[in-house]
MIVEXDREN-945285 format. One record per residue (C-alpha): residue number from 1; residue in three letters; x, y, z. Coordinates in pm, 1 decimal, padded with zeros to 6 digits. Layout:
N
NODE  nuro  gukol        px        py        pz
NODE   NUM    ala         X         Y         Z
...
This chain:
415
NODE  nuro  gukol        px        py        pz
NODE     1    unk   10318.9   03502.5   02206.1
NODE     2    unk   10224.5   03762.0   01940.6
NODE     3    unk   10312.8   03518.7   01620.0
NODE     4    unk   10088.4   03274.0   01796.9
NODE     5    unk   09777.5   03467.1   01858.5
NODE     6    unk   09846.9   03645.2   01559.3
NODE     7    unk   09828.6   03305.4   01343.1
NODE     8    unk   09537.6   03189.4   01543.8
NODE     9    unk   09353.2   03548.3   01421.6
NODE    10    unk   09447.7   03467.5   01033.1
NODE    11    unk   09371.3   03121.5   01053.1
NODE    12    unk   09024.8   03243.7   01206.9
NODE    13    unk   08989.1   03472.8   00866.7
NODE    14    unk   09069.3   03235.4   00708.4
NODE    15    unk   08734.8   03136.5   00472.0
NODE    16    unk   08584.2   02774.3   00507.2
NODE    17    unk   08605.2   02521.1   00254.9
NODE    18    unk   08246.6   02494.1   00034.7
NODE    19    unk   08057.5   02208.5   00183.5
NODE    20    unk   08066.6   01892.6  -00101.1
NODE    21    unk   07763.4   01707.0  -00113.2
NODE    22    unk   07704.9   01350.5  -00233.0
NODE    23    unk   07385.2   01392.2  -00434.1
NODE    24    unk   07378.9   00988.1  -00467.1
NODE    25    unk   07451.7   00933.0  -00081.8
NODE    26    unk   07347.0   01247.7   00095.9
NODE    27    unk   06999.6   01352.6   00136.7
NODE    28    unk   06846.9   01653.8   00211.7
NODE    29    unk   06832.1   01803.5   00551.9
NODE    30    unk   06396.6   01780.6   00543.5
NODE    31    unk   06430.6   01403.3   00568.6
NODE    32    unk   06681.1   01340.2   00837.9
NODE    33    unk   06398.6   01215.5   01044.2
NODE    34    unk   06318.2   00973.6   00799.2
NODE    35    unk   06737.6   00884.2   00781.8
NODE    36    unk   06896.6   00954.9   01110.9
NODE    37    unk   06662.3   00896.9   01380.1
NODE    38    unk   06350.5   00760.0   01234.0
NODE    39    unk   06356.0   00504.3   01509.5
NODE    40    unk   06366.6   00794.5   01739.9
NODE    41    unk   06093.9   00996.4   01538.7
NODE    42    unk   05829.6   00681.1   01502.8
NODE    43    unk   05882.6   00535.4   01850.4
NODE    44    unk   05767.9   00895.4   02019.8
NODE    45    unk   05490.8   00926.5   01775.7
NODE    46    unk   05194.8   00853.7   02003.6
NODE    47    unk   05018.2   00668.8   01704.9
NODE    48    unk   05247.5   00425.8   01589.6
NODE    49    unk   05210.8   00070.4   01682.7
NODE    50    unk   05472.0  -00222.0   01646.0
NODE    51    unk   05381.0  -00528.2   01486.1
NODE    52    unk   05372.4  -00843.4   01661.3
NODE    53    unk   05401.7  -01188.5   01548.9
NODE    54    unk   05150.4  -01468.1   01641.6
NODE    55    unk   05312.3  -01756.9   01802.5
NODE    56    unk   05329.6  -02108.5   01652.3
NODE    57    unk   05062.8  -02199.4   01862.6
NODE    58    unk   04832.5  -01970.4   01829.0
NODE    59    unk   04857.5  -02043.0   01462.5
NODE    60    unk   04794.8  -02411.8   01535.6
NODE    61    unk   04468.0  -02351.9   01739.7
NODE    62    unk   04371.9  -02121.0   01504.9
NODE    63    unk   04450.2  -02344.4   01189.7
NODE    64    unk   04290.4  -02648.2   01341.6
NODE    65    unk   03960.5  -02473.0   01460.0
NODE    66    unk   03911.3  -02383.6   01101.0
NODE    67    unk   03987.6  -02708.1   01006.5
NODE    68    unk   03762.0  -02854.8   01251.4
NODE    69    unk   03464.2  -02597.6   01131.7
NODE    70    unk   03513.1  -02701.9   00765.5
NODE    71    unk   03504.2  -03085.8   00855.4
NODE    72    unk   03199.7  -03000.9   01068.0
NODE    73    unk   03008.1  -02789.7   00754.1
NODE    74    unk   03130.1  -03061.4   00456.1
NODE    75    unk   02972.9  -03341.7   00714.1
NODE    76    unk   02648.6  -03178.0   00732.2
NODE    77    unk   02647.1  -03082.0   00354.4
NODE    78    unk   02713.8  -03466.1   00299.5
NODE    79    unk   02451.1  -03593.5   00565.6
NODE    80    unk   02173.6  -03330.4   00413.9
NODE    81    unk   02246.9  -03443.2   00059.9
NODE    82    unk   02232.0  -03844.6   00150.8
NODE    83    unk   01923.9  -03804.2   00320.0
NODE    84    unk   01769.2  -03643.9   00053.4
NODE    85    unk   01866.9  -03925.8  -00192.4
NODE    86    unk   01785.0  -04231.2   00065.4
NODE    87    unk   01502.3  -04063.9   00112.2
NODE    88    unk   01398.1  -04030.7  -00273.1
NODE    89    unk   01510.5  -04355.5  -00363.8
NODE    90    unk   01328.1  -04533.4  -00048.2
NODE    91    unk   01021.7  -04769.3  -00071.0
NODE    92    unk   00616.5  -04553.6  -00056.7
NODE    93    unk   00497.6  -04480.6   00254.4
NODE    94    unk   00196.0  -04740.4   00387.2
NODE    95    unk  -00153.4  -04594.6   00347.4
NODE    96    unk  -00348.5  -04833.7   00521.9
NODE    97    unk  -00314.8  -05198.3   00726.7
NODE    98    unk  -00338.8  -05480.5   00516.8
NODE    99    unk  -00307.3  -05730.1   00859.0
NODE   100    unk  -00641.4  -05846.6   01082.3
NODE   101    unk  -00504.7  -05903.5   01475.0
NODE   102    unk  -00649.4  -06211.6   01627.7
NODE   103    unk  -00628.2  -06258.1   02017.1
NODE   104    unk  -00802.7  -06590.0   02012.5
NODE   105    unk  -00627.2  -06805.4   01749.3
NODE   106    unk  -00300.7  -06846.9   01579.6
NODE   107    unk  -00156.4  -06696.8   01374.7
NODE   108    unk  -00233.5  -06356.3   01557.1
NODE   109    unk  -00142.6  -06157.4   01229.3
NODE   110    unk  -00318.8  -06262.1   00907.4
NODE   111    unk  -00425.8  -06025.4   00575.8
NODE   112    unk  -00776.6  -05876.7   00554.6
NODE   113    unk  -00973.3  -05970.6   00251.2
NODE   114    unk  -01029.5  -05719.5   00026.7
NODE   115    unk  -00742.8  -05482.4   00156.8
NODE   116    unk  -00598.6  -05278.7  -00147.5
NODE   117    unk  -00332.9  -05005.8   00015.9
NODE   118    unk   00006.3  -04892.1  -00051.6
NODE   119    unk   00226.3  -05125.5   00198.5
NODE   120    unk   00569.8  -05247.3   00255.0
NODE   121    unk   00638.3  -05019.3  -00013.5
NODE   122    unk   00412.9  -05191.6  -00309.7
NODE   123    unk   00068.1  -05158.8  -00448.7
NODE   124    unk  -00106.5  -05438.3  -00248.6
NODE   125    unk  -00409.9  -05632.6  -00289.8
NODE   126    unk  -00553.3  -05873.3  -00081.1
NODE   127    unk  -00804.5  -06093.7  -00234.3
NODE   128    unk  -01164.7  -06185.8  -00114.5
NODE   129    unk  -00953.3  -06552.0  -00012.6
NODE   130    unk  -00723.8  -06387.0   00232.9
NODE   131    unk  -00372.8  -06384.2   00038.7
NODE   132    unk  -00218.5  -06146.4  -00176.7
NODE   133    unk  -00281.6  -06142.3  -00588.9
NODE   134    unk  -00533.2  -06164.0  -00810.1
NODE   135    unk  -00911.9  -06330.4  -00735.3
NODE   136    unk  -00959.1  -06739.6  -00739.7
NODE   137    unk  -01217.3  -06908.1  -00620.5
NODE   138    unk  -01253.3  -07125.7  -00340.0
NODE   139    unk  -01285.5  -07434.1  -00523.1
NODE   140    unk  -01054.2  -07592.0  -00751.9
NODE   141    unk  -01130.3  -07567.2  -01108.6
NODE   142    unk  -01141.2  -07874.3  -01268.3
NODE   143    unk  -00840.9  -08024.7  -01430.4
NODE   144    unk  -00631.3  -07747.8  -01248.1
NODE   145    unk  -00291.5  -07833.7  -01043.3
NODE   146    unk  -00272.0  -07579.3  -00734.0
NODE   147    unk   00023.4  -07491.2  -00614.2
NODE   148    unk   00031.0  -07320.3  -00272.7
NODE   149    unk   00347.1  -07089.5  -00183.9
NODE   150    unk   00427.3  -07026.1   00221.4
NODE   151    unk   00656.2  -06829.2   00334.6
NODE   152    unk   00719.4  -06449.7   00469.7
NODE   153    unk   00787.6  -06121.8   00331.6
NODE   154    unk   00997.9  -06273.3   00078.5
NODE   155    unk   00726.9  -06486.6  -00035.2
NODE   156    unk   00486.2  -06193.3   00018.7
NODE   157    unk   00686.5  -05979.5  -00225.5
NODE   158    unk   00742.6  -05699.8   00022.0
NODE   159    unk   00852.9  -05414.5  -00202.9
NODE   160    unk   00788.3  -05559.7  -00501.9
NODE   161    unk   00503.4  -05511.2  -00733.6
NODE   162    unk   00279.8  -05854.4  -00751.9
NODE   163    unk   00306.8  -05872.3  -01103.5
NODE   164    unk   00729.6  -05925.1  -01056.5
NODE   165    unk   00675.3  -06151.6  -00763.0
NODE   166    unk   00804.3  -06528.2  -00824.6
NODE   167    unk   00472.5  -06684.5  -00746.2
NODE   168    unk   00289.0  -06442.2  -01001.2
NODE   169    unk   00613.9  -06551.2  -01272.2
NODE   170    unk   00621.5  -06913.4  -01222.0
NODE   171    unk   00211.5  -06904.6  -01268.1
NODE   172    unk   00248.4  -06704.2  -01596.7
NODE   173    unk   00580.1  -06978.8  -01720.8
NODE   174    unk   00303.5  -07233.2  -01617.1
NODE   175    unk   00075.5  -07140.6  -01840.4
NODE   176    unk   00284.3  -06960.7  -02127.5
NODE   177    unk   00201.0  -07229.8  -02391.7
NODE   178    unk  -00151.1  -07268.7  -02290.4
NODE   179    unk  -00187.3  -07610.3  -02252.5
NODE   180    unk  -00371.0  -07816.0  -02027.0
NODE   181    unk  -00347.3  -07850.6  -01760.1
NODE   182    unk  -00418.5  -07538.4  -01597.5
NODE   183    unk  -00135.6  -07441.2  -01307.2
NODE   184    unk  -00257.0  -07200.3  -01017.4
NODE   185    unk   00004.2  -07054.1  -00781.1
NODE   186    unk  -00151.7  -06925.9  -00443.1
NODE   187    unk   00029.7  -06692.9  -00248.9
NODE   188    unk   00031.0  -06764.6   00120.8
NODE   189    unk   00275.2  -06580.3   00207.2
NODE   190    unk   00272.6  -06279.0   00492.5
NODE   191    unk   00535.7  -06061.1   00625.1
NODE   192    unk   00733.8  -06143.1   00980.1
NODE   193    unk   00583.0  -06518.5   00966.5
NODE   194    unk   00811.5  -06794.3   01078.2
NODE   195    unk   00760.7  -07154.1   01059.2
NODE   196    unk   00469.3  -07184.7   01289.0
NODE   197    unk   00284.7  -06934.1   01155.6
NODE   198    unk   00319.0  -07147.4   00824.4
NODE   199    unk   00199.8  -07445.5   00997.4
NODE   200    unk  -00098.4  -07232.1   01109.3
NODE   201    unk  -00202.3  -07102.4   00861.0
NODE   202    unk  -00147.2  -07421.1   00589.7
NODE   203    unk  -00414.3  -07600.3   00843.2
NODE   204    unk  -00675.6  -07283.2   00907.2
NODE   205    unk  -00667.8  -07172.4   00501.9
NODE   206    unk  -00408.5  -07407.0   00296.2
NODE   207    unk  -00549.1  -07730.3   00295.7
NODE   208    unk  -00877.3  -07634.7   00225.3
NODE   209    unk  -00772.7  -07498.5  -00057.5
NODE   210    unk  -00704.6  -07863.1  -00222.7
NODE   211    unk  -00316.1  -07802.3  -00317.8
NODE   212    unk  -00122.1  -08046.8  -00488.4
NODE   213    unk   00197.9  -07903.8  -00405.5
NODE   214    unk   00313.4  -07722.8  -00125.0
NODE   215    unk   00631.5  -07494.8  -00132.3
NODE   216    unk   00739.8  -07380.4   00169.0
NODE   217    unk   00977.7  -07082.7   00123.0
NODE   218    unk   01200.9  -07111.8   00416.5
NODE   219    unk   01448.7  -06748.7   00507.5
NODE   220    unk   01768.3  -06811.9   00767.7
NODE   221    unk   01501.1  -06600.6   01019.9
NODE   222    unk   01234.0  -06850.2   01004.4
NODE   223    unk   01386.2  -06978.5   01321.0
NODE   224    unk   01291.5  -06683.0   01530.6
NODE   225    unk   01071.2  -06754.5   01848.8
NODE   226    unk   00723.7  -06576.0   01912.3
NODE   227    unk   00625.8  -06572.5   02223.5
NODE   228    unk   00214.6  -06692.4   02116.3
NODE   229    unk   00324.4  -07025.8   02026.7
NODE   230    unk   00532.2  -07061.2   02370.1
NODE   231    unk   00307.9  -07173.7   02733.9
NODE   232    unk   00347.0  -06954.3   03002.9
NODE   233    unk   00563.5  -07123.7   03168.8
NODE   234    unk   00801.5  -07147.4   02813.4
NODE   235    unk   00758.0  -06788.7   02766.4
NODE   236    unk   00882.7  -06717.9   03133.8
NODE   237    unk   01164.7  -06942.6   03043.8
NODE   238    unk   01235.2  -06777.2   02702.4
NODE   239    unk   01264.2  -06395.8   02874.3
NODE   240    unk   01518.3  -06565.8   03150.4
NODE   241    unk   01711.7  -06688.2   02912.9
NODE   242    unk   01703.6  -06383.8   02716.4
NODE   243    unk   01530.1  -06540.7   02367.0
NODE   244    unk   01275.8  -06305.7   02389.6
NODE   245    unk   01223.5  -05945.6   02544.2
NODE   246    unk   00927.2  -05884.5   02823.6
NODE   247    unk   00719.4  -05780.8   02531.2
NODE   248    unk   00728.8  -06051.8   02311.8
NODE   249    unk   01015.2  -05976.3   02069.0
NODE   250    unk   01268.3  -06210.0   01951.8
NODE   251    unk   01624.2  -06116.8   02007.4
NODE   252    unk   01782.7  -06483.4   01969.4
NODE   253    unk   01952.1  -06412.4   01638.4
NODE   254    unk   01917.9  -06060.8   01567.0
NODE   255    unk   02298.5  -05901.0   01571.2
NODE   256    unk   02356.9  -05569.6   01777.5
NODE   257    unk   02423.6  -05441.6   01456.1
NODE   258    unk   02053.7  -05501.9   01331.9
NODE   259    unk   01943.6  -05315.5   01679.9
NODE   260    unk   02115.8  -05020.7   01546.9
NODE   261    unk   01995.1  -05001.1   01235.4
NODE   262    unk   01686.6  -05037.2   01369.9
NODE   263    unk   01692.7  -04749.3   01576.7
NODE   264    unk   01866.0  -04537.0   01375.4
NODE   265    unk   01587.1  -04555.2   01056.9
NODE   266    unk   01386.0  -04400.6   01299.8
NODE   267    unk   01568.7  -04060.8   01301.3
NODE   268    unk   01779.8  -04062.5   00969.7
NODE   269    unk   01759.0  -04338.6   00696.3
NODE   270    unk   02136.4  -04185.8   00552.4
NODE   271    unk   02273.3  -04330.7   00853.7
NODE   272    unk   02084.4  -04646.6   00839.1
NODE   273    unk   02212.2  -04691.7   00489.0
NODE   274    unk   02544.0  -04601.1   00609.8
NODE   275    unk   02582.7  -04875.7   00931.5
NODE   276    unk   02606.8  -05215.9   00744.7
NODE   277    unk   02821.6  -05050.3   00492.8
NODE   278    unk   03037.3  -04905.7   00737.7
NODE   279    unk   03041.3  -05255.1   00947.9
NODE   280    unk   03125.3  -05456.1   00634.7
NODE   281    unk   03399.8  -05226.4   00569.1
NODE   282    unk   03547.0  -05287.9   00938.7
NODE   283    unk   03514.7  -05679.1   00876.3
NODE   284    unk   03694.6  -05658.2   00543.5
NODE   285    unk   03987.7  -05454.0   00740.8
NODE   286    unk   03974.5  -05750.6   00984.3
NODE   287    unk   03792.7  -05620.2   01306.6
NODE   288    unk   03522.6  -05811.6   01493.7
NODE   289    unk   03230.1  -05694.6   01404.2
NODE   290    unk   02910.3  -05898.4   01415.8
NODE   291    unk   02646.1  -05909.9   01138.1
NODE   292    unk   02296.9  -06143.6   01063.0
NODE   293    unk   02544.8  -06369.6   00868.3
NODE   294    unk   02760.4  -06461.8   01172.6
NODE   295    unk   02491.7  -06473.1   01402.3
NODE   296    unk   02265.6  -06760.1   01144.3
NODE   297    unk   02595.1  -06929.9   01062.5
NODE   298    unk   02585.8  -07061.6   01398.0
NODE   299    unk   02196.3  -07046.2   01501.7
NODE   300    unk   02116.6  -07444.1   01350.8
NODE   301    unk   02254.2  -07640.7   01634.9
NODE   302    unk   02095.2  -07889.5   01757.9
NODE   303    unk   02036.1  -07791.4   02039.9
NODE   304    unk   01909.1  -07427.0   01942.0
NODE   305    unk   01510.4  -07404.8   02057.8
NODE   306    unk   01402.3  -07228.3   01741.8
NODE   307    unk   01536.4  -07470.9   01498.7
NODE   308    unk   01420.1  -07720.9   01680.7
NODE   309    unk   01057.7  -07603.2   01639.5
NODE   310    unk   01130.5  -07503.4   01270.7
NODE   311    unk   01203.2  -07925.5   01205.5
NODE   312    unk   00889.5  -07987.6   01400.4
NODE   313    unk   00682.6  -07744.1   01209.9
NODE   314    unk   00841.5  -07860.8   00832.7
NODE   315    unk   00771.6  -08250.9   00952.0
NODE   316    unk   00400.4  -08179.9   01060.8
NODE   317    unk   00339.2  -08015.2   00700.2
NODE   318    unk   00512.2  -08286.6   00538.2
NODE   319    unk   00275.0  -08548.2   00738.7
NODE   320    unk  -00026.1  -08379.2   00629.9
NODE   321    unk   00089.4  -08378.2   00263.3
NODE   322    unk   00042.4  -08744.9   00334.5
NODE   323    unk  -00314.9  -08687.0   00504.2
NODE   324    unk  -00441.4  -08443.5   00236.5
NODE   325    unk  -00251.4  -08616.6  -00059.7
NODE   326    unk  -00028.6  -08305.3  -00155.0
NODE   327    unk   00334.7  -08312.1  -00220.8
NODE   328    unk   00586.3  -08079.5  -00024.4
NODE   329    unk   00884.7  -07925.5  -00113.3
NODE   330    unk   01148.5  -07690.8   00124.4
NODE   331    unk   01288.7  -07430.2  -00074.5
NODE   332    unk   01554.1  -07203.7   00066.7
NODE   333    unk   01638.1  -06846.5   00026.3
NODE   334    unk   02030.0  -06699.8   00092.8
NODE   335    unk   02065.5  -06350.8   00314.7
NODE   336    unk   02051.2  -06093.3   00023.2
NODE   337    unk   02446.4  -06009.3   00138.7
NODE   338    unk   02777.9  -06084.1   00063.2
NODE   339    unk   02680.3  -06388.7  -00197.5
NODE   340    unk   03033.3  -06507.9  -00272.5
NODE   341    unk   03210.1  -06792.7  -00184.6
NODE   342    unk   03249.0  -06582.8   00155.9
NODE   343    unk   02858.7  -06603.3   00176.3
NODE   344    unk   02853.1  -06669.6   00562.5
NODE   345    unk   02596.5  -06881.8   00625.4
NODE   346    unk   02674.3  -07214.7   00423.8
NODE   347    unk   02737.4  -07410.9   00688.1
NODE   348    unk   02365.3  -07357.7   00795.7
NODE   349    unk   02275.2  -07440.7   00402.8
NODE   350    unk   02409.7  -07752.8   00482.6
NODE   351    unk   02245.0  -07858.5   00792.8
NODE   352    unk   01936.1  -07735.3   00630.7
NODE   353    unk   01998.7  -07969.5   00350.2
NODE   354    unk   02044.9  -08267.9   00534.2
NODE   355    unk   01761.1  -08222.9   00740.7
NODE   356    unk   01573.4  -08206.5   00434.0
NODE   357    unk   01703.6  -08552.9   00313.0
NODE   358    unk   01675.4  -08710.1   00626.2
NODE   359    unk   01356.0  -08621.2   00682.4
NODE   360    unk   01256.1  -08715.2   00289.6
NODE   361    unk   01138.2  -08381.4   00221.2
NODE   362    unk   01263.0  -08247.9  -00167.9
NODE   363    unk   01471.0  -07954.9  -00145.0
NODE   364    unk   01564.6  -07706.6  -00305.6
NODE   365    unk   01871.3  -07400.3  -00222.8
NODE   366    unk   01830.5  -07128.8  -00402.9
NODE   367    unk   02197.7  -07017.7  -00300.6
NODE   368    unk   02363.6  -07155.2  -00598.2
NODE   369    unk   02125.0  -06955.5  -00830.2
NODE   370    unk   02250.6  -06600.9  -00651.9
NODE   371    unk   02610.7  -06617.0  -00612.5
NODE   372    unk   02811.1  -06415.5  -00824.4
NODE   373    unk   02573.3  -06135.4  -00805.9
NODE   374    unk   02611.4  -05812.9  -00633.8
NODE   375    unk   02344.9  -05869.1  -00308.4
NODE   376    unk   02275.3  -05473.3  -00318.8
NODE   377    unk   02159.9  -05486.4  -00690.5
NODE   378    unk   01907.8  -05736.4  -00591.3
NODE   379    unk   01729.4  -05512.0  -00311.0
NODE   380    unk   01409.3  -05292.0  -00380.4
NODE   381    unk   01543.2  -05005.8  -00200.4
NODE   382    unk   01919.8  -04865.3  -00087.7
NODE   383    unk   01847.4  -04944.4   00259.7
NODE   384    unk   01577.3  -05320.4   00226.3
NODE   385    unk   01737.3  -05648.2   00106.8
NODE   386    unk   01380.9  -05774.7   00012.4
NODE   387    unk   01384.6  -05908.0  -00342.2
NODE   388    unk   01352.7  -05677.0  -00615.3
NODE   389    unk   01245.3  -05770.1  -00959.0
NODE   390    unk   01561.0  -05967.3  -01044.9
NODE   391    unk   01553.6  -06108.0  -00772.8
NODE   392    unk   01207.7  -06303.0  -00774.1
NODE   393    unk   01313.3  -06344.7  -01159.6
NODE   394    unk   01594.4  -06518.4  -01010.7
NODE   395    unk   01398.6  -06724.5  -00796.7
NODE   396    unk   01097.6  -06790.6  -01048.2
NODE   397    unk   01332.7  -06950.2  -01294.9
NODE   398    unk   01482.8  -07165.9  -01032.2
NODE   399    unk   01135.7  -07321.8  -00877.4
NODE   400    unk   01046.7  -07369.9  -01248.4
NODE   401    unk   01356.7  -07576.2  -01349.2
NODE   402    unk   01369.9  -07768.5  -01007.4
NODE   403    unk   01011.5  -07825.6  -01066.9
NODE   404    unk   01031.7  -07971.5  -01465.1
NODE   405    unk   01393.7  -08145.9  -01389.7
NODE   406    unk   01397.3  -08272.5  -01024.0
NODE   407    unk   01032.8  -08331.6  -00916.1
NODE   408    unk   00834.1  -08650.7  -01062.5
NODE   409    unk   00478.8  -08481.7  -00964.6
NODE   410    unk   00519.7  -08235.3  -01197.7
NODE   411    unk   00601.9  -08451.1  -01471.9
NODE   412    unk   00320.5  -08706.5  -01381.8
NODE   413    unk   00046.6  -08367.8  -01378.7
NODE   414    unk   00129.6  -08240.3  -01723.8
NODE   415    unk   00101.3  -08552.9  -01911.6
């Protein structure tokens, strides 16, 4: 018992060995809350916060909303910037009303004498006769061929300037050499007529005019019904069958599409511009989408009320050609769109064409002369397939050469 305690009471004396410490791996005794328990030491700190994660879909809702908000602010950037340039590169306000409204006798519309305002985009003057361009007098000089021009706002020039209209070019090739005899071209034509308005007019102002020719510029929409040349009983007929609204307006051959347009160039002319582009882009990709091409290419049946009162109207003004000795020629204009072999509306061409020869009337298609060239190029404004400048060039040169080549009155006149 005593060796025992006694070697527990040496080994007690006995002097610790020096503590050896690692100065690579050990650290000092200050930062054991950073080493041992530093999960300890932050988690009862009363300011410490653990990080979370955001789940996948948060991120997705979160992602997509500023996707969606970006989509939303380029579309409006895009939408303000188009309208801007529509708007700068669209046609001059009107100023004033060129037109006289007549309750009493047809046609209600015709232009006031003496008018001179900024309309359908253009300088316009009406002259003291009643028609757009510069002054003639009443009669005939003598020696002079007159050559009268009906028609609508294509014939009217609507857009253009009258010095680029085709009437005012195929006067001035007329007369480029200055020889006798002296050619006139009269320009009877006012916008939204259709064929009898034409008629109409050709009997209240044409014929006393003494023309020797007659051109009657004939557009796909000449066909279109108004409701002043219809009885009552024809009109009441014409709303039934849905031909016409309750106020008058055709709707026979105007495509939903052109109802849209319509409507929307009342609020935003970008979108305007936009619609037929857009639509044309859905046909191309194959979808069903209507246009004024695929409603006209099917519009000269027989048995289709307006082109049935466009062949009574053309034969009338052919029969008075015979009563007033004047010749009369049927010129027709394409749809300023898609003029390619796709053009849509040949097959009307056609029947147009051999109306014309059945009826003996010359005629001339003007289709030929546009194909190949881009329709938009040809318009006087981004969002109105009127005619520009190359385009009544176009035109001009045609009448001319159809005229000199084709016609035997002019080459009996200008001997």
């Amino acid at each position: 018992m005593l060796n025992s305690t006694q070697n527990g009471q040496d080994r007690r004396k006995e002097p610790l060995p020096p503590l050896q410490l690692d100065n690579k791996k050990s650290r000092p005794m200050e930062s054991i809350e950073d080493g041992i328990l530093p999960s300890l030491s932050r988690s009862s700190s009363p300011s410490f916060k653990p990080k979370k994660k955001r789940s996948r879909f948060l991120n997705f809702v979160l992602n997509s909303l500023l996707l969606v908000i970006s989509c939303a602010v380029t579309l409006v950037v895009v939408f303000i910037v188009g309208e801007l340039w529509i708007r700068s590169n669209e046609l001059p306000a009107d100023t004033g009303s060129i037109y006289s409204l007549r309750d009493d006798k047809l046609p209600r519309a015709v232009l006031k004498s003496g008018a001179h305002f900024m309309a359908t985009g253009a300088d316009v003057r009406i002259n003291s006769l009643g028609f757009r361009g510069r002054e003639y007098t009443w009669e005939k000089p003598p020696g002079a061929r007159r050559i009268v021009a009906l028609g609508d706002s294509f014939t009217f020039g609507a857009g253009a300037e009258e010095d680029v209209i085709f009437t005012t070019r195929l006067e001035r090739e007329l007369n480029a050499e200055g020889k006798e005899p002296l050619f006139e071209v009269l320009n009877l034509g006012v916008v939204d007529y259709n064929t009898d308005d034409e008629l109409a007019l050709l009997k209240e102002l044409g014929v006393s005019l003494a023309p020797d020719l007659v051109l009657l510029f004939y557009v796909m929409n000449d066909i279109e019904i108004k409701s002043e040349y219809l009885s009552q009983t024809n009109h009441t007929q014409a709303v039934d069958r849905g031909l016409i609204d309750e106020g008058g307006v055709d709707r026979q051959y105007r495509d939903p599409l052109y109802w849209i347009v319509h409507g929307l160039r009342q609020h935003s002319h970008f979108l305007a511009y936009l619609a037929p582009r857009l639509a044309a882009l859905g046909r191309n990709l194959g979808m069903n989408i209507p246009s004024s091409g695929t409603f006209y290419s099917t519009a000269y049946a027989d048995d289709v009320e307006g082109w049935q009162r466009s062949k009574t109207a053309l034969k009338e003004i052919r029969d008075l050609g015979k009563q007033h000795h004047f010749h009369f020629a049927l010129v027709l204009f394409p749809l300023m769109t898609n003029l390619t072999d796709s053009y849509p509306c040949k097959r009307s061409h056609e029947v147009i064409a051999a109306f014309a020869e059945q009826e003996s009337i010359p005629f001339l298609d003007l289709l030929p002369y546009y194909l190949g060239k881009k329709a938009t190029a040809l318009w006087v404004s981004p969002t109105d397939g009127h005619p520009n400048a190359e385009g009544h060039r176009i035109a001009a040169d045609a009448v001319l050469y159809f005229m000199m080549n084709q016609h035997d009155w002019f080459r009996e006149n200008s001997n």
